[in-house]
Residue, then its C-alpha position, 0 to 999 in steps of 0.5 A: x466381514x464389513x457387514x458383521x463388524x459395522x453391525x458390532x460398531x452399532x451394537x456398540x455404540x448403541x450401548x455407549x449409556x451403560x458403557x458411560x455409566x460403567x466406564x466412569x468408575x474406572x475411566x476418565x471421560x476423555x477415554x470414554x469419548x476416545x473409544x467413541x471417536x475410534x468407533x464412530x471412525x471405524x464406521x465412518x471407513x466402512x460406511x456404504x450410505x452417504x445418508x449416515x455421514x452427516x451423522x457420524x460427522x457430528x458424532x466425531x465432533x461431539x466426541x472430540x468436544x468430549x475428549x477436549x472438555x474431559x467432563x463427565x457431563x459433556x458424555x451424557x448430550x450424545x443421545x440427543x445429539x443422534x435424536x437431532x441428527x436422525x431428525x434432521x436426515x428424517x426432516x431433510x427427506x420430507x422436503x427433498x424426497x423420496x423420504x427415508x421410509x419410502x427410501x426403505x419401502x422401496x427395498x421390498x417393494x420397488x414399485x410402491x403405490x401412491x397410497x404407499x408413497x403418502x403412508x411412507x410420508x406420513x411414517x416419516x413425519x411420525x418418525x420427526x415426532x418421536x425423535x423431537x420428544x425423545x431429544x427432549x427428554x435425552x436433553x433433559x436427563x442429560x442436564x437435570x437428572x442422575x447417571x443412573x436416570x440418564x442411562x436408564x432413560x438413554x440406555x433402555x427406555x428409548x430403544x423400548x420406546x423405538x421398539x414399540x414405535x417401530x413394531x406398532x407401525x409394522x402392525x399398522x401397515x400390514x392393517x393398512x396396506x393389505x391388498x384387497 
């Protein structure tokens, strides 16, 4: 049951772009970012992982700026907000490790090899990448472009980006780890 309502929390929170360029024609912001604050504590109550708190936290900290300032600008940081917090936990991991990946790795295969152990790495740092660009550029159409740019951007050429950076490393992998 937590499992399937912690799954919907982040199926919604990863629609929060459309839900603010939606919501703003009938919603203050303040309302907008009370609905994010109630999701980000309903999963902050479910939370199994300690990895995830940082972020939540931040999370809960933007929305109650949000909810405080009642601008519809101050709805629109929140996807560069996860980009840094993700950074920052993929980052942190580099120099205290196992990283985030090999953390994952691990799960299917416990008993990875050092070349598994240098890839993972690697994948992390890659990972650090894309979510520097992509912080960027949620930054930047948060400050400089339309709603409709922003949630366009935020709401659905990311999670491609993410998608495509996700399967082409599974691609990579499965090219570069095959057993001989």
């Amino acid at each position: 049951m937590a499992r399937g309502l912690n799954a919907l929390i982040g199926l919604l929170t990863a629609l929060y772009p459309a839900a603010v360029y939606f919501g703003l024609q009938y919603l203050q912001p303040r309302l907008i970012a009370l609905i994010l604050a109630a999701l980000l504590l309903l999963r902050l109550a479910l939370l199994r992982t300690d990895w995830s708190k940082p972020l939540l936290l931040a999370g809960l900290a933007y929305a109650g700026f949000a909810v405080w300032s009642n601008q519809a600008i101050a709805l629109r940081f929140y996807p560069a907000l996860v980009n840094a917090a993700m950074l920052t936990i993929f980052a942190a991991s580099l120099f205290y490790p196992p990283t985030i990946v090999e953390r994952l790795a691990r799960l299917q295969q416990p008993d990875l090899p050092e070349q598994g152990v240098l890839y993972t790495r690697r994948v992390t740092q890659v990972w650090c990448g894309f979510f520097v660009v992509n912080g960027a550029i949620a930054t930047v159409t948060a400050l400089w472009s339309s709603f409709q740019v922003w949630s366009l951007y935020n709401g659905l050429i990311a999670y491609l980006l993410m998608g495509l950076l996700f399967v082409g490393e599974y691609w990579l992998r499965q090219r570069v780890m095959k057993p001989e």
